[in-house]
C-alpha positions as CSV (number, residue, x, y, z in Angstrom):
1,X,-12.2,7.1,60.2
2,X,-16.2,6.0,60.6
3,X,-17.0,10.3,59.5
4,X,-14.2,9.8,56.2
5,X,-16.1,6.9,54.9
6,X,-19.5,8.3,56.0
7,X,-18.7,11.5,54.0
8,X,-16.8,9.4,50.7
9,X,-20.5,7.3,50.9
10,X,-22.5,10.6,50.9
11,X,-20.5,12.0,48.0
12,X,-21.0,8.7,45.8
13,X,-25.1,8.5,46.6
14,X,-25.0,12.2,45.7
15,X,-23.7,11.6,42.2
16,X,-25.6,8.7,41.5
17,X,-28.8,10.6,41.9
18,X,-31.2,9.9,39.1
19,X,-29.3,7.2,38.1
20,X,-32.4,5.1,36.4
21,X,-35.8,6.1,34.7
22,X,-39.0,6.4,35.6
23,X,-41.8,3.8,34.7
24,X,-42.9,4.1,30.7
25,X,-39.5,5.4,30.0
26,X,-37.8,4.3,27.2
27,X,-34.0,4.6,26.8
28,X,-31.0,4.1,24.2
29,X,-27.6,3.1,25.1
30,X,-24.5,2.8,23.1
31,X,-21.6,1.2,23.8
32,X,-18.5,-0.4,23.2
33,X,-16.3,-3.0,24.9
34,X,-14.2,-5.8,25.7
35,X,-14.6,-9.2,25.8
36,X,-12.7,-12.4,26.7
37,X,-13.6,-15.6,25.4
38,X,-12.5,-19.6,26.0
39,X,-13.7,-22.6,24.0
40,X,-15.6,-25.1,26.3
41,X,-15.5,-29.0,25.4
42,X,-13.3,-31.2,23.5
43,X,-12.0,-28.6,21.1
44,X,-11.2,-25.8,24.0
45,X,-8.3,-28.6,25.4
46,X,-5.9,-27.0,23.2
47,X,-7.4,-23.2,22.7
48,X,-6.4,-20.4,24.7
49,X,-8.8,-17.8,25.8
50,X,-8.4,-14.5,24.1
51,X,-9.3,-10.6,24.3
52,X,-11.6,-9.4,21.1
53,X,-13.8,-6.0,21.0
54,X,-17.9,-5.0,21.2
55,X,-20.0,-2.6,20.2
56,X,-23.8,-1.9,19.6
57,X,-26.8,-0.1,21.1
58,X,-29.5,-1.5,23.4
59,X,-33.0,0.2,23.5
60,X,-34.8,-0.3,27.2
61,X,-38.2,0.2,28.2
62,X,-39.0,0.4,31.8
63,X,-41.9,-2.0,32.9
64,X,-41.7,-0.2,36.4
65,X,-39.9,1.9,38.8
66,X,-37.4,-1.3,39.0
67,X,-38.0,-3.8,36.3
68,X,-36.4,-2.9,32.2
69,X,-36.8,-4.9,29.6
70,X,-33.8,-4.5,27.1
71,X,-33.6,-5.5,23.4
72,X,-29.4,-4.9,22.1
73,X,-27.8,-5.6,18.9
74,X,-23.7,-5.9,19.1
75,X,-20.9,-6.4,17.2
76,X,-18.8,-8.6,19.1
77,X,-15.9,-10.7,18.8
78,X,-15.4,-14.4,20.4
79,X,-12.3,-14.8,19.9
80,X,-9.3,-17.7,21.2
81,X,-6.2,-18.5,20.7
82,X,-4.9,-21.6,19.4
83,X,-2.6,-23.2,16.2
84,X,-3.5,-23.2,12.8
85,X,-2.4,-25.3,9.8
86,X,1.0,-23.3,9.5
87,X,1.4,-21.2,12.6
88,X,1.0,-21.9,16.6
89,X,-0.4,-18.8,19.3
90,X,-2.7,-17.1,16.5
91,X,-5.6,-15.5,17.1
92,X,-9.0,-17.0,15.8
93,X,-11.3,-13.8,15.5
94,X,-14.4,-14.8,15.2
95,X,-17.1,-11.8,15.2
96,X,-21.0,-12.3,15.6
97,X,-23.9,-9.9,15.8
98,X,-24.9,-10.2,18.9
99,X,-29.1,-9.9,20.0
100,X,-29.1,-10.4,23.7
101,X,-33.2,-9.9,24.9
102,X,-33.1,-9.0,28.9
103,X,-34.4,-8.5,32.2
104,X,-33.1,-5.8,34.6
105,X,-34.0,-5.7,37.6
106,X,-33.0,-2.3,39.4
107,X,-31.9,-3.4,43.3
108,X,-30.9,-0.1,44.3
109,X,-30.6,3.1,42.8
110,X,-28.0,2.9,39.4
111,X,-27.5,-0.8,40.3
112,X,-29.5,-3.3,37.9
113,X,-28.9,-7.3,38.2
114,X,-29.7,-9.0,34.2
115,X,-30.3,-11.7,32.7
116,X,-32.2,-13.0,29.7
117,X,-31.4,-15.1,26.2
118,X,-28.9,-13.8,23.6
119,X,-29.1,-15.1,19.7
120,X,-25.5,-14.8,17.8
121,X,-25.3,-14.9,14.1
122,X,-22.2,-15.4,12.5
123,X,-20.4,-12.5,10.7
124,X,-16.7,-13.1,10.0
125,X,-14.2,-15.9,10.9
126,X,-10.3,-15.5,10.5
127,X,-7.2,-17.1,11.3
128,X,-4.0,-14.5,11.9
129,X,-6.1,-12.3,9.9
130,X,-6.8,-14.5,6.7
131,X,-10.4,-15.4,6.1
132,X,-9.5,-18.2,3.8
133,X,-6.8,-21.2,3.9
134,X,-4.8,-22.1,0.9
135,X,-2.5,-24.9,0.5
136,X,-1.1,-26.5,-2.7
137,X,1.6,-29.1,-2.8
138,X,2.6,-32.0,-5.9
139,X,-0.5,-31.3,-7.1
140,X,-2.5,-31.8,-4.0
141,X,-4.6,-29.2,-2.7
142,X,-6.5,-27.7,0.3
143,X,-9.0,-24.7,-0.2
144,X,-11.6,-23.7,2.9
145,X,-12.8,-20.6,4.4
146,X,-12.8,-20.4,8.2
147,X,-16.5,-19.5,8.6
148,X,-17.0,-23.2,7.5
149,X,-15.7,-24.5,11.1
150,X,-18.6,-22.6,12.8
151,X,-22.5,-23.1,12.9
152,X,-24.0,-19.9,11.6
153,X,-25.8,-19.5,14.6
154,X,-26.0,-20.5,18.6
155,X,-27.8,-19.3,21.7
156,X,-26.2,-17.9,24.8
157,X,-27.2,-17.2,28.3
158,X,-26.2,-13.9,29.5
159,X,-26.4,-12.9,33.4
160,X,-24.3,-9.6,35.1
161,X,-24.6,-6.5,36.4
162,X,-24.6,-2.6,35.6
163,X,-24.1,0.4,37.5
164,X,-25.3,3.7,36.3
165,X,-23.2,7.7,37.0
166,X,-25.1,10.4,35.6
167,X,-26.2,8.3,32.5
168,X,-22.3,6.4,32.2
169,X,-23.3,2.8,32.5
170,X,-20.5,0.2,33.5
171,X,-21.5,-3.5,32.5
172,X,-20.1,-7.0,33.3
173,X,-22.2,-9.8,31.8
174,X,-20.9,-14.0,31.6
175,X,-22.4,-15.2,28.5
176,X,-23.0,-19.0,29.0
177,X,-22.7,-20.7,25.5
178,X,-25.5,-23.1,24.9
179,X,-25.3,-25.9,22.4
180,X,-22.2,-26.5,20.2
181,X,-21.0,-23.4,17.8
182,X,-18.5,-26.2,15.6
183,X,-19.2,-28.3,12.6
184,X,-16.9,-30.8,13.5
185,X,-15.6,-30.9,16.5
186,X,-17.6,-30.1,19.6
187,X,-17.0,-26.6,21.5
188,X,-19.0,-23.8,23.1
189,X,-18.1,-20.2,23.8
190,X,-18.1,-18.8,27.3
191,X,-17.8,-15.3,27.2
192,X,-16.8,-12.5,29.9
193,X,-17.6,-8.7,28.9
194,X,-17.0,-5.5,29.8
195,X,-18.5,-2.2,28.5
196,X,-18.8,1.1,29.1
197,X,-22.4,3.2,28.0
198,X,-24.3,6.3,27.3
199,X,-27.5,6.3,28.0
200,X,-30.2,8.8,26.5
């Protein structure tokens, strides 16, 4: 059993060889995602986490044999689930671009641990796919766009992990909201997410 395991391990150090660049190098990776998202605070008592979708690019320039420093722009949704004014279980898809600045530090070969600071602008906000709500009744009536729930713009902490196969990069990073995203109410997004790269 000891010489299957020692020959599976052989066969996975082979294919990860030349997993990261050299020193000076610089690098860009595309990729696309998933992410899952919960609302912190108050205003997460009643909100569900939900499932929304990433993409960008991230440009890296290696600092040394072990160290990258990373600049990305993404596409990414925060989104939950929760009720609206009509309708209970809908989906709030809220989508942000995404500028996480970070550190990787390479720990063995194709393995990199990150962290850094992430700044989120907001893009689009909707409510079982509506942008806007619309209500009229006896001559009373109610006109808002969802975007005005949401601060235009909030700081997150990201910290995970990637792992590189000839230039495929796997990548789990927990983005730690900081500060409220709400007008109102108070909130923050905590966000898990997965994506899969190519880097050049």
């Amino acid at each position: 059993m000891k010489k299957i395991y020692a020959f599976i391990a052989a066969i996975f150090m082979a294919i990860s060889v030349s997993a990261q660049s050299e020193s000076g190098s610089v690098t860009l990776q595309p990729n696309v995602g998933i992410t899952y998202t919960s609302l912190t605070g108050s205003a997460g008592e009643d909100i569900d986490a939900a499932i929304g979708l990433t993409a960008g690019v991230e440009a890296m320039y290696m600092c040394s044999d072990q160290v990258g420093l990373a600049l990305g722009v993404n596409y990414t949704g925060y989104n939950v689930k929760g009720s609206s004014a009509l309708k209970d279980d809908v989906i709030h898809s809220n989508y942000y671009f995404n500028i996480p600045l970070l550190v990787n530090y390479y720990v063995s070969e194709g393995l990199a641990l990150k962290t850094g600071i992430a700044l989120n602008f907001l893009s689009t906000s909707k409510v079982d796919g509506e942008s806007e709500f619309k209500w009229s009744m006896m001559g009373y009536s109610v006109e808002y766009t969802y975007k005005d729930n949401y601060k235009s713009n909030f700081f997150s902490f990201p910290i995970g992990a990637s792992y590189e196969i000839n230039n495929i990069v796997l990548d789990a990073r927990y983005n730690f909201g900081l500060g409220n995203v709400l007008t109102e109410a108070n909130g923050s997004f905590n966000t898990l997410t997965f994506t899969v790269g190519y880097k050049f």
